[in-house]
TORFI-104708 format. One record per residue: residue in one letter; x, y, z of N, C-alpha, C, CB in turn. Coordinates in steps of 0.1 Angstrom, whole numbers, plus 5000, padded with zeros to 4 digits. Glycine has a CB too. Layout:
! TORFI-104708
aXYZXYZXYZXYZ;...
END
This chain:
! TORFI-104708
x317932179141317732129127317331989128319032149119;x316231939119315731809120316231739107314131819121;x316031619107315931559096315031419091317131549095;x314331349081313531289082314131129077312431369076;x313931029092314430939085313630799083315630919091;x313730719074313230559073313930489065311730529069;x313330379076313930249066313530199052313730129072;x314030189043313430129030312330019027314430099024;x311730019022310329939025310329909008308730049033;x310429719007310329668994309429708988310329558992;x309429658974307729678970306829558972307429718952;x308029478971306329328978306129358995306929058977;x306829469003306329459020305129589015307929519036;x305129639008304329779006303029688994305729938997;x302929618992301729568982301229498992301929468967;x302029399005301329329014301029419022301929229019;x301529499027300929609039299129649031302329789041;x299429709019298429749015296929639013298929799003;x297529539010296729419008296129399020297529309005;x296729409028296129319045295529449052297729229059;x296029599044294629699050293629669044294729879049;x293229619030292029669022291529539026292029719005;x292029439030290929309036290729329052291829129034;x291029409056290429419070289629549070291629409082;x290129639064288629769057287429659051289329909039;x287629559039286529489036285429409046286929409030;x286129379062285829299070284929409076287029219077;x285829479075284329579088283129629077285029789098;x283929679065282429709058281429589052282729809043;x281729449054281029349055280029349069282029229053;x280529389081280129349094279229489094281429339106;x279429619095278729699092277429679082279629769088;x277729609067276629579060275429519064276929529052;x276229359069275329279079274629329088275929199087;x275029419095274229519102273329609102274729569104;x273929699092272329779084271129669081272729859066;x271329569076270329479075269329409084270829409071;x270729359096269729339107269329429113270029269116;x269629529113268529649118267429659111269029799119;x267829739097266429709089265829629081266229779083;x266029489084265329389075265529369067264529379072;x266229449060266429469039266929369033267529579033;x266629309025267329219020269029259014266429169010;x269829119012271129159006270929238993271829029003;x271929288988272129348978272729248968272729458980;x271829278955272629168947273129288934271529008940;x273429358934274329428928275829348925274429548938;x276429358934277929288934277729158928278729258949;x276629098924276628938919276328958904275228828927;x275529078902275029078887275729188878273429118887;x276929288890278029288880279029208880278729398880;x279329078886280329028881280128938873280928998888;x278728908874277828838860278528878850276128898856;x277929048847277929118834279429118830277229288835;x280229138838281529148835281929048829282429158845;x281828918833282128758828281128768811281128598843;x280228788813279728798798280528868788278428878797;x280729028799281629098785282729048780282129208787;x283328978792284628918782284628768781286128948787;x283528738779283528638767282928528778285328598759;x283528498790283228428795281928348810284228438794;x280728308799279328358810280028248819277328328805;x279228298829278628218844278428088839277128278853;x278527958845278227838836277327758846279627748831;x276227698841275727618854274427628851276227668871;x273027588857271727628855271227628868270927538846;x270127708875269327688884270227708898268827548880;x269927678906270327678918272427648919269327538924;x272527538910274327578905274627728901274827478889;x273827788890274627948885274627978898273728088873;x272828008902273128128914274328098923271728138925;x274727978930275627968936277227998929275227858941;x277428028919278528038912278428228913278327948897;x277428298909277228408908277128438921276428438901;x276728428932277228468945278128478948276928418953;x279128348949280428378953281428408946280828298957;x281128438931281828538921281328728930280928488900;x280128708933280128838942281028888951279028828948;x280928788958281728778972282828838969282128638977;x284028728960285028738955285428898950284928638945;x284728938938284629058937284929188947283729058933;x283829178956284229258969285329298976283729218976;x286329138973287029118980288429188972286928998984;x288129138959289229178948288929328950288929118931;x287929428951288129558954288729588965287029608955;x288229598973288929638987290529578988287929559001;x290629478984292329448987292729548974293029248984;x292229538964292929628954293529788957291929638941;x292029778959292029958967293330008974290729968980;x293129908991294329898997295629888994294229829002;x295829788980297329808974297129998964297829618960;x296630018961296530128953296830308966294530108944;x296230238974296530358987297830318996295130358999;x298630198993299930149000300530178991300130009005;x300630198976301330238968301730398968300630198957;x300530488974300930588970301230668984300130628961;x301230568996301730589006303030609006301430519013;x303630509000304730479000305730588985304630299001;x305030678980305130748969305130838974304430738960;x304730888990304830998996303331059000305831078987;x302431038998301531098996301031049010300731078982;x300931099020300831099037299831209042302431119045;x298431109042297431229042297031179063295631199026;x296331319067295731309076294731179084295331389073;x294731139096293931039095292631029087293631019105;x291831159093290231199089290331189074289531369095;x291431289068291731309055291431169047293131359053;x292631059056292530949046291930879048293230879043;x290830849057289630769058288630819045289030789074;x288230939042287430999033287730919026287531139028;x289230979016289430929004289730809003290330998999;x290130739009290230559011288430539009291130479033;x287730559016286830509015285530519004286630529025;x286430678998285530718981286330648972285330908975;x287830598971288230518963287230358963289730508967;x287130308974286530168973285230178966286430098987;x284230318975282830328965282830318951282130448966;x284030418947284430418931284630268925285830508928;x285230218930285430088927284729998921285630038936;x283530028934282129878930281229998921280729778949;x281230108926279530208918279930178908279130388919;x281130238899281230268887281030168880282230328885;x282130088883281629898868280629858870282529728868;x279229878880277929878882277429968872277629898896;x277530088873277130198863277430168847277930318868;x278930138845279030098834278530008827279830088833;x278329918836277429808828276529768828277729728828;x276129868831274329888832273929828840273329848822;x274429768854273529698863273029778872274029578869;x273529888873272629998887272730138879273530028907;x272130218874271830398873272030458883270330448871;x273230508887273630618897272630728895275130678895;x272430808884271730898883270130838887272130958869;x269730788892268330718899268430688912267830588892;x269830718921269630668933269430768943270530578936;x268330748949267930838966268630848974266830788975;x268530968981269431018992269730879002268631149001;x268630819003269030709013270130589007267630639018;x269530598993270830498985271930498985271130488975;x272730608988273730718991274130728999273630828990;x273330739011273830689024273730559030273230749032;x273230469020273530339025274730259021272530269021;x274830279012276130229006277430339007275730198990;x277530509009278530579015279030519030278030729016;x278630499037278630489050279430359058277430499052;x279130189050279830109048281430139044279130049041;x281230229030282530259027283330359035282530289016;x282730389041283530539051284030419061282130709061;x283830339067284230249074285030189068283430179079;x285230149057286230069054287330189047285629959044;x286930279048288430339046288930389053288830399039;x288430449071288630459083289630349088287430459089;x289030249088290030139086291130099080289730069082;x291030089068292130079058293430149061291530129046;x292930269064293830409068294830359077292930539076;x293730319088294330329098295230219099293430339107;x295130089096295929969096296729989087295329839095;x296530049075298230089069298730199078298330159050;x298630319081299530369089300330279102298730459094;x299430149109300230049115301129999111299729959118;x300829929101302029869089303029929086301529849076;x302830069085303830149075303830249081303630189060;x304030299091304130439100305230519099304030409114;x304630659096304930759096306630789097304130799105;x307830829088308730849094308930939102309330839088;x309730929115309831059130311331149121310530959153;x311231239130312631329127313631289137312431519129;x315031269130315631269136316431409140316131179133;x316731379154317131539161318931509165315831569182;x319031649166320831619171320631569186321931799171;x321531509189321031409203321331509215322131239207;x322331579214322331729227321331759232322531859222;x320431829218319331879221317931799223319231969211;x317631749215317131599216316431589228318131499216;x315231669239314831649250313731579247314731759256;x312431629242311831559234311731369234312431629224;x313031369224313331209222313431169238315031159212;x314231209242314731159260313431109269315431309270;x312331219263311531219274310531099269310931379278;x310531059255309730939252309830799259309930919239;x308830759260309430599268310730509258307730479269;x310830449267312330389264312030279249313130269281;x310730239254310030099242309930209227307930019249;x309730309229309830389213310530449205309330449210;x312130399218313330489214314430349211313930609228;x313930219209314730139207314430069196314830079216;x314929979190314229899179313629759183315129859168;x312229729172311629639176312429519184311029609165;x311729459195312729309197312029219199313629289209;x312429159198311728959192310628959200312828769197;x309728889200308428869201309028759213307428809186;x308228799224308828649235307628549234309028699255;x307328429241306628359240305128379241307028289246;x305028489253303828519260302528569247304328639272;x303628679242303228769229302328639218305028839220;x303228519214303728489203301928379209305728439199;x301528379223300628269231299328399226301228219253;x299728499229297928579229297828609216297428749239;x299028599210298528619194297528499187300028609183;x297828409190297228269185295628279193298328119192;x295828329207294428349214293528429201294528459231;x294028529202293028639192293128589181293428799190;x293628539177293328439160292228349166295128309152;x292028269172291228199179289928279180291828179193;x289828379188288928479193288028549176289928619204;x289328569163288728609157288128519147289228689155;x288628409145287928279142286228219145288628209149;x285928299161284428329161283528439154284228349172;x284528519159283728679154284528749146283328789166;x284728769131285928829134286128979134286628789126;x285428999137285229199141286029189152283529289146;x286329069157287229089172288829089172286728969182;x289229039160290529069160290929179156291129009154;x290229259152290629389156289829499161291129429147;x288829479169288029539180288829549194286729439182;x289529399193290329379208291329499209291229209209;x292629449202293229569201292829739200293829539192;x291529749196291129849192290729929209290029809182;x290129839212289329909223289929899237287829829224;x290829769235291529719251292629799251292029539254;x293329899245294829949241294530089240295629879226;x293930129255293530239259294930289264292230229270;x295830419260297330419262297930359257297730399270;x298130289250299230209241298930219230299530069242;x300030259221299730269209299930099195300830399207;x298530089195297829959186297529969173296629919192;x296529989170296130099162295930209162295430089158;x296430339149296730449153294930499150298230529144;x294630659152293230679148292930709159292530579141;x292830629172292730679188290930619187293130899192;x289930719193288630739190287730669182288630839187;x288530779170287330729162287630559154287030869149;x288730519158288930309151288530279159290530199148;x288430349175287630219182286430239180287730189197;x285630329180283830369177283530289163283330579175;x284630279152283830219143284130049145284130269129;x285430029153285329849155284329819163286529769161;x284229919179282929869184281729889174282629949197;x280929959170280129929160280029829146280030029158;x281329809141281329669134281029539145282929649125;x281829549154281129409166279729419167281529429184;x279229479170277229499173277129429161276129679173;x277329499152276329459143276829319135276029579132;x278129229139278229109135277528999149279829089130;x277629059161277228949171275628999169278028969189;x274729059160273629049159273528999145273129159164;x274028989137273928939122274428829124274629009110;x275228739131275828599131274428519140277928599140;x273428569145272028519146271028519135271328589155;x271528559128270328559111270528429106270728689095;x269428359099269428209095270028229080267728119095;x270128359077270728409058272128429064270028599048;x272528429075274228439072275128329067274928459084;x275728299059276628239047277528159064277728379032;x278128059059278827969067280128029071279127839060;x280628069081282428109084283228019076283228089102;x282827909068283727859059283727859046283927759061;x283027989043282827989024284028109025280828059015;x283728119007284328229003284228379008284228218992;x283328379016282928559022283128509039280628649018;x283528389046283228419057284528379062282028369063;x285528309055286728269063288128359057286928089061;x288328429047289128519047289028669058289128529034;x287828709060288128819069288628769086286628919068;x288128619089288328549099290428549098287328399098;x291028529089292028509087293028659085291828419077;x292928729080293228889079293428929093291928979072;x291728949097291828989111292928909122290528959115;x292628829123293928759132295128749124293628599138;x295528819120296928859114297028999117297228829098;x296229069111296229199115296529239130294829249112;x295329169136295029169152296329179155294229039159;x296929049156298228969159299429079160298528849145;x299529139148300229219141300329419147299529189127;x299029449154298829529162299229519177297729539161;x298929409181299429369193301129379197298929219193;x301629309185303029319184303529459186303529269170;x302829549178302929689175303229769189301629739167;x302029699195301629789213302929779223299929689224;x303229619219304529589227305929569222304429469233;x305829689210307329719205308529569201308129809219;x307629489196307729369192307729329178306929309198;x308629289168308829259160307229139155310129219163;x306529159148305129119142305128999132304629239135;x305828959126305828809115305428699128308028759105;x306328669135305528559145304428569152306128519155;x304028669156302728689163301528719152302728809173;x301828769139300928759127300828589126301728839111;x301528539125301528389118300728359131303228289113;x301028329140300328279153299228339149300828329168;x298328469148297028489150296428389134296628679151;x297028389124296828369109296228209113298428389099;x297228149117297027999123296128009134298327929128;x295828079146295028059150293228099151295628049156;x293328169136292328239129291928109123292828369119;x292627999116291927929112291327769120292627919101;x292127799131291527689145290427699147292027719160;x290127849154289027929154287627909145289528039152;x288427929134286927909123286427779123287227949106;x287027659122287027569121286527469138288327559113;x286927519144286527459157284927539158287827499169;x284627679159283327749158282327699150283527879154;x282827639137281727609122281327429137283027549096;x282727369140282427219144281327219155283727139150;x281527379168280627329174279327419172281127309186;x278827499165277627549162276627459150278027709157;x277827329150277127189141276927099152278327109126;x277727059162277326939170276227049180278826839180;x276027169185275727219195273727249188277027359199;x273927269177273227309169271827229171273827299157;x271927059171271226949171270626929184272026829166;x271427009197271326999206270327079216272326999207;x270527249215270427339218269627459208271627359222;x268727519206268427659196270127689193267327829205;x270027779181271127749178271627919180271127669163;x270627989183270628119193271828109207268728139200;x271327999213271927969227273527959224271127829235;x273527849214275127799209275627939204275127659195;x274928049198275728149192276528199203274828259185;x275528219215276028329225276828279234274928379233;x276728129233277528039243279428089235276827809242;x279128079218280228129214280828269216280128109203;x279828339214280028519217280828499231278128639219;x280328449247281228459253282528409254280828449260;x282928259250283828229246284728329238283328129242;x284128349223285428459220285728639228285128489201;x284628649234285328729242286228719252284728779245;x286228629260286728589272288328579265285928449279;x288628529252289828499246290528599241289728419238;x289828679240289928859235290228889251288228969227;x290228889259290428959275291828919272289328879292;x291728759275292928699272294228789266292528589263;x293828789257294728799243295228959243293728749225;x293929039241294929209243294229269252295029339228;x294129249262294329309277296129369280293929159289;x296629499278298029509281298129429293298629669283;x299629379289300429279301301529389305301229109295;x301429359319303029429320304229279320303129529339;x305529319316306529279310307429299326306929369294;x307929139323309229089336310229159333309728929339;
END
């Protein structure tokens, strides 16, 4: 006879779990986007800028500014938007996680990721800034496909966050439990120093790139359980990496210190941070804060030297001189360690 047990989970740990999946689903379907582009040339989409226009009109309050000021006001009201989706989304699928509703991985990647499309298509539709009923198969698959990544994602890092309650068994019988390793039959324990040192690395690491704070974990945590999903989280973090270490060479990519380029840098190395903890049955608030903080080293040290290196060097050479750098700190950081 089984029985099913967990710990109680507030509603502000269950709005933040949800929160910190739908900003790191945003981060890959940003990196992904970037990507389709630098493959095919296409320009950005200004959809997300000219409904949040229309939205600000409808209620009352336009965009203010002329010329070269609006547009820059309406961009990063774009941005913003994006961002207000995807985290929303995420608390709306951590809500009803935690309401019971515990779908399959594959399952919840789908629906995570047709909630966020719903999100931006529809108040686009509504307000007249795009005609669903006019868009081509390729339209459909350009914009589905981003979002299937981000709720692949999403999925998956709230199941990290908030995982699955196990059955408990009568301990007699209980072979099963016995035969699990000892690190998943005990409760989390403190984060030792070492942990609390590569957390801050990969905050660092994702401070360059940030597809890498959670690429690393993703891909290096071959046997350990990091992020759950197995396969298919790492095929889509490796493919969000490609396509940001080939989009962070485009002269249109926005600065790692605006409003679209330094919050997924910050997420990620919390997330990252927070996965890592996970792999080594380690209590996660200090090694989150460590990546969080050293997410913003990262950004800030990367913006300083792709500005002094810049004047110096093509600014191609400085990218890649960075690309190895944050990888080498990713080796660093979630490469499993074995434990004294």
């Amino acid at each position: 006879m089984t029985s099913t047990t967990r710990s109680p989970r507030s509603p502000l740990g269950v709005i933040l779990a949800g929160a910190a999946s739908g900003a790191a689903g945003t981060t890959v379907l940003n990196a992904v986007t970037y990507g389709d582009m630098a493959v095919r040339g296409r320009a950005p989409s200004t959809v997300p800028e000219r409904t949040a226009t229309a939205l600000a009109e409808r209620l009352g309050r336009p965009v203010s500014g002329r010329g070269a000021e609006r547009a820059h006001h309406t961009t990063a009201l774009g941005a913003l938007s994006g961002y207000a989706a995807g985290v929303g989304v995420g608390k709306l699928v951590g809500l009803g996680r935690a309401a019971g509703l515990r779908m399959p991985a594959g399952l919840g990647g789908v629906v995570t990721g047709a909630l966020a499309m719903a999100a931006t298509d529809l108040p686009a539709h509504a307000l007249g800034v795009s005609d669903l009923r006019t868009w081509s198969t390729q339209d459909w698959v350009s914009d589905a496909l981003p979002h299937l990544a981000y709720g692949v994602v999403t999925h998956a890092t709230l199941c990290a966050l908030d995982p699955a309650p196990e059955p408990a068994r009568a301990p007699i019988v209980d072979l099963p439990s016995l035969n699990r390793p000892a690190a998943e039959r005990r409760a989390p324990s403190r984060a030792s120093a070492g942990l609390v040192l590569r957390s801050a690395l990969l905050g660092v690491a994702a401070g360059g790139r940030s597809t890498l704070g959670l690429a690393g974990p993703a891909l290096l945590s071959a046997g350990h359980r990091a992020l759950p999903g197995g396969g298919p989280v790492a095929a889509l973090s490796g493919f969000a990496l490609g396509g940001e270490l080939i989009a962070d060479k485009l002269p249109a990519m926005p600065s790692r210190l605006s409003a679209s380029g330094l919050p997924p840098r910050l997420v990620t190395g919390a997330v990252g941070a927070a996965a890592l903890a996970r792999r080594e049955h380690s209590r996660a608030l200090l090694p989150a804060l460590a990546g969080l903080a050293g997410a913003v080293a990262g950004s800030y040290a990367g913006a300083a030297w792709r500005a002094w290196a810049g004047e110096r060097v093509p600014d191609v050479d400085a990218a890649v001189v960075e690309d190895v750098a944050a990888a080498v700190l990713t080796l660093v950081a979630a490469l499993p360690h074995r434990r004294g």
